[in-house]
Structure formats: C-alpha cells, structure tokens
C-alpha positions in Angstrom: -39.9 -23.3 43.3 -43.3 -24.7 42.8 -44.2 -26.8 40.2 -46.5 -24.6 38.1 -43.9 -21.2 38.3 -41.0 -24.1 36.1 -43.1 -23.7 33.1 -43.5 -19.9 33.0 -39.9 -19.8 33.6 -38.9 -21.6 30.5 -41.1 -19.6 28.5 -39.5 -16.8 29.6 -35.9 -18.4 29.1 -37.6 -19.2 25.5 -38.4 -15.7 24.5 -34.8 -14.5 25.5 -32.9 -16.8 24.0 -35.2 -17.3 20.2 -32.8 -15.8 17.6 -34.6 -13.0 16.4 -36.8 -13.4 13.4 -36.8 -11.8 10.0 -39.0 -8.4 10.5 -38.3 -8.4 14.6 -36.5 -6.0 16.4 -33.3 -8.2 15.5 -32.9 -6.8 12.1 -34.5 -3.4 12.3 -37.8 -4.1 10.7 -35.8 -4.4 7.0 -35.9 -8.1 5.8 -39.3 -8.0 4.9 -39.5 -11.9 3.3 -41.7 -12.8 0.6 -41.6 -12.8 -3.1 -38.4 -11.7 -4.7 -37.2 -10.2 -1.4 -34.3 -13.4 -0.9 -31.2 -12.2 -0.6 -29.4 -10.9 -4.2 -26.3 -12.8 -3.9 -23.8 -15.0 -2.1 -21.3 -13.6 -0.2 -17.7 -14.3 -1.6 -15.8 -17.7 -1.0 -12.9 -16.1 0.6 -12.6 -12.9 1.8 -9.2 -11.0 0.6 -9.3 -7.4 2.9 -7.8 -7.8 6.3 -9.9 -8.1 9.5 -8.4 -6.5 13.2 -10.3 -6.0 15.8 -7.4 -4.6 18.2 -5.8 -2.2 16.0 -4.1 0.8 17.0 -3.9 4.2 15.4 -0.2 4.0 14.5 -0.9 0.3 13.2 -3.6 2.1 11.5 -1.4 4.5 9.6 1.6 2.8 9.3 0.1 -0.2 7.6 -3.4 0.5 6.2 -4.7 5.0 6.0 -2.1 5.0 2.4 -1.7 1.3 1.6 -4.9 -0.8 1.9 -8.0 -1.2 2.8 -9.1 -2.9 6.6 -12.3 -4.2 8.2 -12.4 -2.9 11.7 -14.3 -4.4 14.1 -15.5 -3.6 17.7 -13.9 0.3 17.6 -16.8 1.9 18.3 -20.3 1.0 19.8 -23.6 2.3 17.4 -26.2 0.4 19.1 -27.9 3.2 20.1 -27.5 4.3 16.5 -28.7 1.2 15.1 -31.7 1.3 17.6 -33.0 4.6 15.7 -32.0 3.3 12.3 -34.9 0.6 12.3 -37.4 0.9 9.6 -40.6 1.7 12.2 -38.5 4.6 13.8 -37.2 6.2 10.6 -40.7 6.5 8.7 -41.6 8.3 12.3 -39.1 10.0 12.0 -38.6 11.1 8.7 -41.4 9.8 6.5 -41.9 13.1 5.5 -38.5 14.4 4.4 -37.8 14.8 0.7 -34.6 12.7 0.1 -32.3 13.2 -3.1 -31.8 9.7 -5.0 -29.0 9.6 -7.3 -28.7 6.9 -10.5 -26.4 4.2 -9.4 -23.8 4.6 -12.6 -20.6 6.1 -13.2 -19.8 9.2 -14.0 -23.2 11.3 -14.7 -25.2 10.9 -11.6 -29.0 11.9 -12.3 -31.1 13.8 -8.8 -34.5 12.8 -8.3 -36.2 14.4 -4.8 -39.1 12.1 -3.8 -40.8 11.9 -0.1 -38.7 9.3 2.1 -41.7 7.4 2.9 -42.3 6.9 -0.6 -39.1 5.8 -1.6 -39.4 3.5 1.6 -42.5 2.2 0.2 -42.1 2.1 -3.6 -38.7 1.9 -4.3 -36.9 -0.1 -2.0 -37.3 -3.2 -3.5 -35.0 -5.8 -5.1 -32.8 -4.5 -7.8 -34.5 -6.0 -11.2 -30.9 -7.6 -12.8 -31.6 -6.1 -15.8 -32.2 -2.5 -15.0 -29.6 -0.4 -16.2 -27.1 2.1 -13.8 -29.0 4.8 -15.1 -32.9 3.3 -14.6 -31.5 2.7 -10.6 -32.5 5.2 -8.0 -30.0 4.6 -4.7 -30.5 7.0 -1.9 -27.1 7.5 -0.9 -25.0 10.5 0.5 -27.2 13.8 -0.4 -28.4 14.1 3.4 -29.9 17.1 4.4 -27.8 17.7 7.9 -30.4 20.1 9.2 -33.0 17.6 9.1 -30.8 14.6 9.8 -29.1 16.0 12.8 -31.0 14.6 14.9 -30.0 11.0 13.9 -26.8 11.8 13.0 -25.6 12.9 16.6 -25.8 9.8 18.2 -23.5 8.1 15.5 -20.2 7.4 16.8 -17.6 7.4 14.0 -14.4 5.6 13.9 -12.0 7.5 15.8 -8.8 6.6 13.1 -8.8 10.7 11.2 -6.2 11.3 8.6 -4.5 14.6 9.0 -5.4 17.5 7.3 -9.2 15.7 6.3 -12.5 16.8 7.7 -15.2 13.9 8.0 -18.6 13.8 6.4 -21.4 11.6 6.6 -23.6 9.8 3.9 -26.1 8.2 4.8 -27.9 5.0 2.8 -30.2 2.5 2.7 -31.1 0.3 -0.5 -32.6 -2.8 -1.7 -31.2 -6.3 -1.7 -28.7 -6.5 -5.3 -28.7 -2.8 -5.6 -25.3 -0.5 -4.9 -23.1 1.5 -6.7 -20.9 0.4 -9.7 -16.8 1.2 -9.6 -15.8 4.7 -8.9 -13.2 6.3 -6.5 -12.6 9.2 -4.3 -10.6 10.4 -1.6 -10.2 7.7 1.7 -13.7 6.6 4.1 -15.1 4.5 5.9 -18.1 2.6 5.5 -20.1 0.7 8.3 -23.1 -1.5 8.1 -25.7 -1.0 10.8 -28.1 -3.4 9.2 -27.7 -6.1 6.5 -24.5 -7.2 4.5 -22.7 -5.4 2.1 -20.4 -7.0 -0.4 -17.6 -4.7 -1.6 -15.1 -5.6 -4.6 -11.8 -3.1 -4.5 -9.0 -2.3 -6.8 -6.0 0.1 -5.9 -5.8 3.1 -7.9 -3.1 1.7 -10.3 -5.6 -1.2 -11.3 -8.0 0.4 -13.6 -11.1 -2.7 -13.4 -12.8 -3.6 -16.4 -16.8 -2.4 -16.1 -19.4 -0.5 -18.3 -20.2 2.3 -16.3 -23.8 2.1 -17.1 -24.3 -1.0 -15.6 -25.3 -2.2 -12.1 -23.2 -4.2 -10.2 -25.2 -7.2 -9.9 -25.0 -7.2 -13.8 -21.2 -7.0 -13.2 -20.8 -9.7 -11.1 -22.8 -12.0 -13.4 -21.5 -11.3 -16.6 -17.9 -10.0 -16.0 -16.8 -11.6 -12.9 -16.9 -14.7 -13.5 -14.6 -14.3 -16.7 -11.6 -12.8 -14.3 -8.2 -14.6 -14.3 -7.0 -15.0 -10.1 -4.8 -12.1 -10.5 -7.4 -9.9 -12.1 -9.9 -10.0 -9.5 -10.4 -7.3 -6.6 -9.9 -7.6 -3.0 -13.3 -8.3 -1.8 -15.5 -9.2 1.1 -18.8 -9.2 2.9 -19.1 -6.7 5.4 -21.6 -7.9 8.2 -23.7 -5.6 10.4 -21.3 -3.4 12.9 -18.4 -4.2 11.4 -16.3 -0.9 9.3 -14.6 -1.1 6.0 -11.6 2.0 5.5 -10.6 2.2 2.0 -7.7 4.5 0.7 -7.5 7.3 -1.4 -8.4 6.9 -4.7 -9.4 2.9 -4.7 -11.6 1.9 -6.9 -14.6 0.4 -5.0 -17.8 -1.2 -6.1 -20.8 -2.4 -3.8 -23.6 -4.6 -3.4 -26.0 -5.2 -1.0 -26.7 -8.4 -0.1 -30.1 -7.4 1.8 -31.9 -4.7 1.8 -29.3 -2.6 3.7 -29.2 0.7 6.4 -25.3 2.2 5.9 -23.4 5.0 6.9 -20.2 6.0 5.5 -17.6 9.2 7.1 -15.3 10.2 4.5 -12.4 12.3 5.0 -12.4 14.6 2.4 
C-alpha cells in the first residue's frame, strides 16, 4: 500500500463507522434538533414488562397472549420497512394523501382530515404540556389501506396470531411528548420503527387513576409522581425494532419520547 492511498482509507473507515447523526439516514430523517424539539421525557428507571428475544409460540401463549404483556425482540426483520418509513420517502410518497387525525383523549375521539404533508409540516411538533387531550391532533390508526398498500406490504408482522382474531394495521407517527392517554381494547402489538415509545400498562382488573381529557405528559407530571410502588403500571421504553404485545383488555397509555414512526397489528 502506498503511502498516500493510508489516508483515503481511513476516511473511508471514518465515514462507515461515524454513528449516524440526528437528521441522517440513521434515524429516518425525524429528529429534527433545534428549539423545543429535545426529547419530552426520560425513559423509566426500571423497566417492569418482560423482554425475550427467543420466544416460542407455545411459550408465547402459555405464558403471555391471556396473562401479560412481552417485548419481543428480533422476530421479525422491517428494515426494509423502516427504509420507506423515513420522513424524505414518506412526503414522496404520500405528501399528498388526506390523513384522519383523531384528539388524543378518552372516550370521544374528534376526526379532523388535513393533507399529510401538512400535518408533517405544521403539526408534528412537540406536544405543548399544557394542551389538553382534546386540543391534541395524533395521526394514528384511520389509514386509508388503498392508498397505504403500497407501504404496508412490505411490513412483516409478528408471526405470534391468537385464534379466532384477524390482524389490522394502524399506522402512526407523532411528536416528541405526544401519545394517547389510558384506554383498552382487544390484544396488539405495537412496534417502533423509529424513535422510543414509553408505554405505562395496567391489567384490566386495575382501573388507573387519569382524567381522560388530559394528555399523558400531563399525567406523568402531575399524577405519577403521587403513586404508591404498588399502584404504579408495568411500564417501559420501547426502542426502535423492538415489539410490545399487550393482552386483551389492558389498559395502556403512551408517550413518545421523540418524535416517533409506529405501527401497531391488532387482533381484533
């Protein structure tokens, strides 16, 4: 090797092994820094939900599908999903759409239909902490499958099914400190493909104490904190790749950490 090919080669070595930077290819496109765009909150101290990473489907449903809630990790491969989920490829590829928003409260959920790339660039921003449920527009699960087919196909779901369910998709992304306040429905899954997601679960016999008007964030600041040990959920932060089941009828409340691209298959 001569001496003037060493430098080009570390340089090269360089650019392959840089962590990749906030607004690279590394994270989509979606942690735009600057003002107000930090992260919403930390994740918790100790996370209380299971992680496996070699479960099988009878461990699967003898332990967790009627019981409790699992992270799952490595049982199915979305890269190619996440490739087309970054924020350049969805504005070309669906800037256009009209997407339905719903208010992130309990209960009474209010539709607004707006352009996606102008809920990209208006209203995916930092959730102010003291906007109401009501005053918070989440796009979240009303996905038009016609025009998100083509996106949708290359998803892999997890490959765990519950008999007698058929899976449906919702798609998501939000704002760092938005998500959705308690509620429950039948059993899911919910995977990250970009960001962290914080998610705070009770079992169906554990009614939690919220106002179902306001935003999670609000929750975790004013309520939270005033929880005995045995009163709080079973929580944790679930990174980018990994896949959170959750049982029929648990209450469940969310948070996004970052501003957040999610995708949930639940088994209704």
């Amino acid at each position: 090797m001569t001496p003037a090919a060493r430098p080009l080669l570390l340089l090269v070595f360089w650019v392959l092994a840089a962590p990749a930077r906030p607004g690279s290819e590394g994270d989509g496109g979606w942690q735009r820094r600057g003002p107000g765009t930090s992260a919403a909150g930390a994740e918790e101290q100790r996370c209380t939900v299971e992680r496996r990473a070699d479960l099988t489907y009878a461990e699967f449903i003898q332990h967790y599908a009627f019981s409790r809630p699992v992270i799952l990790q490595g049982l199915t491969d979305n890269s190619r999903f996440r490739a087309l989920c970054s924020r350049e490829r969805l504005l070309a590829s669906f800037g256009d759409n009209v997407v339905r928003l719903s208010t992130a409260n309990t209960y009474s959920y209010q539709k607004v239909d707006i352009p996606f790339q102008e809920y990209m660039e208006q209203l995916l921003h930092p959730q102010d902490p003291n906007s109401l449920g009501n005053d918070t527009l989440y796009f979240f699960g009303d996905n038009n499958f016609t025009e998100w087919a083509s996106l949708f196909r290359h998803y892999s779901p997890p490959t765990f099914g519950l008999l007698g369910t058929t899976p449906a998709y919702s798609f998501g992304i939000a704002g760092a400190g938005s998500g959705v306040p308690f509620h429950w429905h039948g059993p899911g899954f919910s995977e990250v493909i970009y960001g962290r997601k914080r998610w705070f679960l009770y079992p169906p016999e554990k009614t939690p104490k919220f106002h179902p008007n306001k935003t999670t964030l609000s929750w975790l600041r004013d309520t939270y904190p005033t929880l005995t040990p045995s009163a709080r959920p079973l929580e944790c932060t679930i990174q980018a790749g990994e896949v959170l089941y959750f049982p029929d009828r648990w209450w469940h409340a969310t948070l996004n950490l970052d501003t957040s691209v999610f995708i949930s298959t639940f088994l209704s």
